[in-house]
C-alpha positions as a Markdown table, in Angstrom:
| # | Residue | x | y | z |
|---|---|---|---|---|
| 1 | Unk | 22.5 | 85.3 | -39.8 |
| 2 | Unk | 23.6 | 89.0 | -39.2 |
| 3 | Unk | 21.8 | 91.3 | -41.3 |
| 4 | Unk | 25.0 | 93.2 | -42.8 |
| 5 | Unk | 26.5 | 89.5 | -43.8 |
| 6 | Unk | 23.6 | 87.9 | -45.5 |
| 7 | Unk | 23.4 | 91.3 | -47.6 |
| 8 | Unk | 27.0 | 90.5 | -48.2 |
| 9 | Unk | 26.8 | 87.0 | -48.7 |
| 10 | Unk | 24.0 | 87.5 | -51.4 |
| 11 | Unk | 26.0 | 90.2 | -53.1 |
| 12 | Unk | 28.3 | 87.7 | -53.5 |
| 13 | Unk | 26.4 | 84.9 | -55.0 |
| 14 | Unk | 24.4 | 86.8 | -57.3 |
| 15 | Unk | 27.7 | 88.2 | -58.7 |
| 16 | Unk | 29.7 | 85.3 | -59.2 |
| 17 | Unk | 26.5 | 83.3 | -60.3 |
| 18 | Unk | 26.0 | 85.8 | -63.1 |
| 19 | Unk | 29.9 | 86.0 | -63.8 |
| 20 | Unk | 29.8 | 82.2 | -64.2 |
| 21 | Unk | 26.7 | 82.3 | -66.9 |
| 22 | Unk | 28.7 | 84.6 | -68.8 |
| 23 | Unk | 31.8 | 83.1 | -68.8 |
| 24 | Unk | 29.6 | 79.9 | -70.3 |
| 25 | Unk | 27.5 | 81.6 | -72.7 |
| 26 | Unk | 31.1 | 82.9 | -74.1 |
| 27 | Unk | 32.7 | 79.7 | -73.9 |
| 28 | Unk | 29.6 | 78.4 | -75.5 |
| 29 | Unk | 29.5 | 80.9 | -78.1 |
| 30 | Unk | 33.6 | 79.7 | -79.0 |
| 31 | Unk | 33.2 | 76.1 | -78.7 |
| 32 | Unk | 29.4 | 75.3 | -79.2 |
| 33 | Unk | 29.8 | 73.1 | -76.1 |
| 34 | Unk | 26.5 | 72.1 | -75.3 |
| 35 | Unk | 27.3 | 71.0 | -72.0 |
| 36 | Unk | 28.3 | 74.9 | -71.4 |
| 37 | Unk | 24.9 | 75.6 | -72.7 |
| 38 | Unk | 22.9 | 73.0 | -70.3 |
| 39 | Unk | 24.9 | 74.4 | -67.3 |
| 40 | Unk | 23.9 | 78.3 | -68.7 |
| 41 | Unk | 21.0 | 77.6 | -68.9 |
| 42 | Unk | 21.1 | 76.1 | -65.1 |
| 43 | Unk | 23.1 | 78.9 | -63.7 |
| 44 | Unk | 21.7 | 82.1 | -64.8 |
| 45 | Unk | 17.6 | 81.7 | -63.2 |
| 46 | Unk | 20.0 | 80.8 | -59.6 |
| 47 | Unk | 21.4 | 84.1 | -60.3 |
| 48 | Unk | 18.3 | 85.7 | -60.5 |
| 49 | Unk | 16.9 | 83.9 | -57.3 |
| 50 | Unk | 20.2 | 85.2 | -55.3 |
| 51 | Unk | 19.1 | 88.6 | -56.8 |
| 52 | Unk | 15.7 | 88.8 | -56.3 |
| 53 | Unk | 16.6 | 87.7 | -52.4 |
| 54 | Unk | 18.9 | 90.4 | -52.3 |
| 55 | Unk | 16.2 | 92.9 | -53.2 |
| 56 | Unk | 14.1 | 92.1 | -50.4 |
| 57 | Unk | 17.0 | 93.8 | -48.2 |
| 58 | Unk | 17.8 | 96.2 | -50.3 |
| 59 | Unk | 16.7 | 98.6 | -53.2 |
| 60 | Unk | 17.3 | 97.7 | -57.2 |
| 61 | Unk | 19.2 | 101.0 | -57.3 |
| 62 | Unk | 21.6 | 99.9 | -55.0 |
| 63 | Unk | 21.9 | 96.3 | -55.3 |
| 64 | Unk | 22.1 | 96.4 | -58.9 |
| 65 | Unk | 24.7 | 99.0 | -59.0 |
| 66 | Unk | 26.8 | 96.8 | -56.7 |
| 67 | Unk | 26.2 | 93.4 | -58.5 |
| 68 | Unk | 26.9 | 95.0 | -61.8 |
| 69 | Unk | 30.2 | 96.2 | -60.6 |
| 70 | Unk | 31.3 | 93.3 | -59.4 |
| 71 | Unk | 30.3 | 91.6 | -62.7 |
| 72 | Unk | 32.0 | 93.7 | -64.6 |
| 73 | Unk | 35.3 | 93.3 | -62.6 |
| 74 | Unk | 34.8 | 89.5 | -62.6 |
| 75 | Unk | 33.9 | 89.2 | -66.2 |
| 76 | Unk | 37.5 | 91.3 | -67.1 |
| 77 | Unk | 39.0 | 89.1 | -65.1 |
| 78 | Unk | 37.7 | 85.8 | -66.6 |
| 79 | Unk | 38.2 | 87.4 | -70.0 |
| 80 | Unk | 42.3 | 88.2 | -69.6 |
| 81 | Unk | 42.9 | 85.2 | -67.6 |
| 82 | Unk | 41.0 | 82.3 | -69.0 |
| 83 | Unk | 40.1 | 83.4 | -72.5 |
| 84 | Unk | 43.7 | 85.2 | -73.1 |
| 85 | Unk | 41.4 | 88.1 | -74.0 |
| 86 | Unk | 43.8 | 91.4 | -74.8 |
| 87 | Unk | 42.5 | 95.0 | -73.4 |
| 88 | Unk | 43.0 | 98.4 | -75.3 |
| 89 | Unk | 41.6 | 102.0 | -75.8 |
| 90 | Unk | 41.2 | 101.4 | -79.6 |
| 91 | Unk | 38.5 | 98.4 | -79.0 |
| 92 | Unk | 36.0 | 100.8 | -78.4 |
| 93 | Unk | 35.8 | 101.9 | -81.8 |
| 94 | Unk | 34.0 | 100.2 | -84.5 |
């Protein structure tokens, strides 16, 4: 497999690995599903594996700072459009 691809590839499944664990430790932590818990608790060392793969091609400055953003656009995105989750500037303040 091409170098730049697999990088790529591994990006990918790290980030939507992790992105699924968190949507199901959330929906877990609404519902106390335990299915949602048995499948967390599945998903999340797969994550890790894609990771730690990922960081024999490149460094943990980099390939975290690219998984990370990706998580974070994923996990927005699961939170407005699954959990009807409402963004504003004011939730920042306690």
């Amino acid at each position: 497999m091409d170098y730049v691809f697999s990088k790529w590839v591994l990006i990918a499944l790290s980030s939507l690995t992790f992105v699924f664990s968190d949507s199901l430790s959330a929906y877990w932590g609404k519902t106390g599903n335990k299915f949602a818990l048995f499948a967390f608790l599945l998903a999340s060392p797969i994550g890790y594996l894609f990771f730690a793969l990922l960081n024999r091609k490149l460094s943990l400055g980099i390939s975290s700072g690219i998984v990370n953003l990706f998580m974070i656009m994923g996990n927005i995105a699961i939170g407005l459009l699954v959990f009807g989750e409402i963004l504003t500037l004011k939730q920042g303040q306690f």
